[in-house]
C-alpha positions, 0 to 999 in steps of 0.5 A, spaced: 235 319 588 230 315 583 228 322 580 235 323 579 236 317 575 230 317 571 232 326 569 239 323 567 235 317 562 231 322 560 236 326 557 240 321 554 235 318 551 233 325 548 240 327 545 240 319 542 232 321 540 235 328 537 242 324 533 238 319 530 232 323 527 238 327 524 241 322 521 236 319 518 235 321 510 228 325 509 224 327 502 230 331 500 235 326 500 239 329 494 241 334 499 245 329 504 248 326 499 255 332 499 255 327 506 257 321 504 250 318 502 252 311 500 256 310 505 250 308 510 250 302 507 257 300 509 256 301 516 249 300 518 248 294 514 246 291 507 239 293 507 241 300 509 240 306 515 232 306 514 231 300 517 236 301 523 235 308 524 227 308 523 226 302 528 231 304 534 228 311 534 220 308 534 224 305 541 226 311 543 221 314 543 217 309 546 222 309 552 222 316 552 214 317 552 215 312 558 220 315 562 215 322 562 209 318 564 213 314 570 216 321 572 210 326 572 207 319 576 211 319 581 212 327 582 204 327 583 204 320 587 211 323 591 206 331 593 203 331 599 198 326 600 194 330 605 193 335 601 184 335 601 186 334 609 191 340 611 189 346 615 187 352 612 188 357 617 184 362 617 180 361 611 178 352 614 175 355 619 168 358 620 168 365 617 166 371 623 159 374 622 158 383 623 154 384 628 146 387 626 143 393 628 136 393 626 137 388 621 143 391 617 150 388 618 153 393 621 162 394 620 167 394 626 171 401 627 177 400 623 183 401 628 187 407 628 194 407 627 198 412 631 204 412 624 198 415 619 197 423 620 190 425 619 188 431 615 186 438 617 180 440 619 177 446 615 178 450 620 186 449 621 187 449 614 191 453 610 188 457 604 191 457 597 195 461 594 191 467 590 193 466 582 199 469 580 198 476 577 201 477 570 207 480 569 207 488 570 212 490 565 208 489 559 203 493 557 196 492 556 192 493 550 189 499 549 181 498 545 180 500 540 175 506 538 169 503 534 166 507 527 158 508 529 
């Protein structure tokens, strides 16, 4: 519930941040004249926007900044505390050694899986095909006699 309330800050602070900073007049502020340029005097007050946008978004960034830093505190603080003490199955416990035949670790049978057919022997085997014979029709080059 508590995460739930501080994603929905997060968002609108970071929509408030995003309006803001685009109202600001930046270095090119002949170009956000065709918007009304003078007009930010009127609404904001005498000394103009730069001060009001300025400071408020100084404050939302502050805010913004904090509301990242508590949730990434909590989501870790909320994770599995136990996580050094969990069981790990077969990897937490003592790993099995080969037996050893005259010195040299020595690999247990593999299981034989009755699903998995074997290859033929050499002597079931069938032969391979001979290669096929070229096409009959055509008529073999006859050599040519040589000039001794």
């Amino acid at each position: 519930m508590l995460l739930t309330v501080f994603n929905i800050l997060f968002v609108i602070i970071a929509i408030a941040m995003i309006a803001l900073i685009l109202m600001q007049r930046g270095a090119g502020a002949a170009a956000g004249s065709g918007f009304g340029g003078g007009a930010s005097a009127t609404v904001f007050g005498a000394r103009g926007s730069s001060n009001f946008l300025s400071k408020a978004t100084k404050w939302l960034a502050i805010s913004f900044f904090a509301v990242t830093l508590f949730m990434a505190w909590y989501a870790m603080h909320r994770a599995n505390p136990n996580a050094l003490d969990m069981d790990l199955g077969v990897m937490g416990g003592q790993v099995p050694t080969a037996p050893v035949v005259d010195g040299v670790p020595v690999a247990p049978p593999a299981p034989v899986d009755a699903t998995v057919p074997t290859a033929p022997s050499a002597e079931t085997a069938v032969p391979a095909a001979p290669p096929a014979a070229e096409n009959s029709s055509q008529e073999s080059p006859q050599p040519t006699p040589q000039n001794d």
